[in-house]
C-alpha positions in Angstrom: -56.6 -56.3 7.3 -54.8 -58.2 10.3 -52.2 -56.4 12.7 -49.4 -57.7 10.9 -50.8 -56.8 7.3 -51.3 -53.7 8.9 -47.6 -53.2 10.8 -46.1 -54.4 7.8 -48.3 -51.6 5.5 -47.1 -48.8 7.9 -43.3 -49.8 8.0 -43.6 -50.0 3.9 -44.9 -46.3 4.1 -42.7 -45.2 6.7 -39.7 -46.5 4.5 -41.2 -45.3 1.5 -41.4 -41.5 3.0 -37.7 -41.4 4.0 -36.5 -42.7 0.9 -38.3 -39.8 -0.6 -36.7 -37.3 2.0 -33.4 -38.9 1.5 -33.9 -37.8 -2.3 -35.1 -34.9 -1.5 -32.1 -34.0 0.7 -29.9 -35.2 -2.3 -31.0 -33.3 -4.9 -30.8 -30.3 -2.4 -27.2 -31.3 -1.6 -26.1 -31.3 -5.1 -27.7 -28.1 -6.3 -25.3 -26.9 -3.5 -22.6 -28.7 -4.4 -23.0 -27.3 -8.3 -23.7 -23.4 -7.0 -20.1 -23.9 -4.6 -18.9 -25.3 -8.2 -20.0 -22.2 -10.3 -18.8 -19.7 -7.9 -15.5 -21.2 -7.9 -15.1 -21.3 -11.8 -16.1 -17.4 -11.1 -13.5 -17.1 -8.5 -10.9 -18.8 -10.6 -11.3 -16.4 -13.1 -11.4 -13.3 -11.3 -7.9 -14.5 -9.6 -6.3 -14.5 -13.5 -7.3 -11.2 -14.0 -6.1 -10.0 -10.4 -2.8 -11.5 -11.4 -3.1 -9.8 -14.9 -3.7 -6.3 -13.0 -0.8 -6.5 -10.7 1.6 -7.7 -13.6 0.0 -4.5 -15.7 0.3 -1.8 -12.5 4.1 -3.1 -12.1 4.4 -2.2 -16.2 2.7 0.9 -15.2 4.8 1.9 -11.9 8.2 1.1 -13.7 7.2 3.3 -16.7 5.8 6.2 -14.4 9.5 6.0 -12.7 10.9 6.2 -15.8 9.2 9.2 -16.8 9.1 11.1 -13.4 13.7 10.0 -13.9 13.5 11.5 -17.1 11.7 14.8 -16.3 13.8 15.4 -13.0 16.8 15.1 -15.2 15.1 18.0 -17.9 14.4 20.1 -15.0 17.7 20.0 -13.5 18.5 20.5 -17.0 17.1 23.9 -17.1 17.3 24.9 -14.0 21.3 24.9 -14.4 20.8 26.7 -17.7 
């Protein structure tokens, strides 16, 4: 094997090897790229029901005024009885 054959053998490998890391370093990148991707589906979800909440606890705090209004008025009701 000649110098050249042997240069030319070595850059060959050398090219060989980094395409393999470069792979590598792809199919790393996008199993990243899907786990950022599933935890924003999560994320997208648990923001609906946050909204769903907040519209249920504003229900809730105008009912529980409602009720507190009505039982002030019965006790000043009875109280003037």
């Amino acid at each position: 094997m000649t110098a050249t054959q042997r240069y030319a053998a070595a850059a060959a490998a050398a090219v060989t090897i980094q395409v393999i890391a470069g792979l590598l370093w792809a199919g790393a990148a996008a199993q990243r790229l899907q786990t950022l991707e599933a935890r924003l589906d999560r994320l997208s979800a648990l923001e609906v029901q946050a909204a769903r909440l907040e519209e249920q606890s504003t229900s809730l705090r105008t009912a529980l005024a409602r009720i507190e209004g009505k039982l002030d008025r019965v006790l000043t009701e009875e109280a003037q009885q």
